[in-house]
N, C-alpha and C positions, 0 to 999 in steps of 0.2 A: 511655292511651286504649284499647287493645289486652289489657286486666289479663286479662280472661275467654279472649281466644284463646292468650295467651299462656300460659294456665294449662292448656289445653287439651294445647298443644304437652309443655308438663310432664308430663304426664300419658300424655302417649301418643295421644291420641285425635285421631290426626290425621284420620281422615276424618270426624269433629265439627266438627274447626277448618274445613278447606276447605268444609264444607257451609255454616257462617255466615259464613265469606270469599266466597262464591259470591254471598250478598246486597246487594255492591257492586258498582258499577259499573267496570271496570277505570282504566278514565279517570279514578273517581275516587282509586285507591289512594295512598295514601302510601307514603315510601318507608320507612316502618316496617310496614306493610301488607303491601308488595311484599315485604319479608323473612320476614315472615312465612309469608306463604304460598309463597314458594319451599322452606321452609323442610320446613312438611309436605308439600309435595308432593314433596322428597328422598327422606323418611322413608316415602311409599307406592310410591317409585320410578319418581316421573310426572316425570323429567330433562327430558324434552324442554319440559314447559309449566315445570318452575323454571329453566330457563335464560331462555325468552323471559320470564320476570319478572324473572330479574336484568337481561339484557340492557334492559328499560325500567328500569329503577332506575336502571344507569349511564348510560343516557343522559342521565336528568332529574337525577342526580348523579354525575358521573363518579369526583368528590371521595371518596365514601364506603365506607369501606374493608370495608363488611359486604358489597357487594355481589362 
């Protein structure tokens, strides 16, 4: 579902990615979403906003160990 951001992340072009992650609404994120986007925002060293997306991730999944 994520093929294009994901391929972003591959790439490097993380402030690509979070600019068309920015086009959902956070409420709507998945929790394939929410890793994602924690993900680039590691990579441009924005911790404190990929913590509060893991932090919602584990809460709507506490189960899932990428969080």
């Amino acid at each position: 579902m994520y093929d294009d951001l994901k391929e972003m992340l591959a790439q490097g072009l993380y402030q690509d990615a979070l600019k068309e992650i920015e086009q959902y609404d956070i409420s709507e994120y998945t929790e394939e979403l929410l890793i994602i986007a924690a993900s680039a925002l590691i990579a441009v060293e924005e911790y404190g906003t990929a913590r509060r997306y893991l932090q919602i991730g584990l809460q709507r999944n506490p189960e899932n160990a990428e969080f």
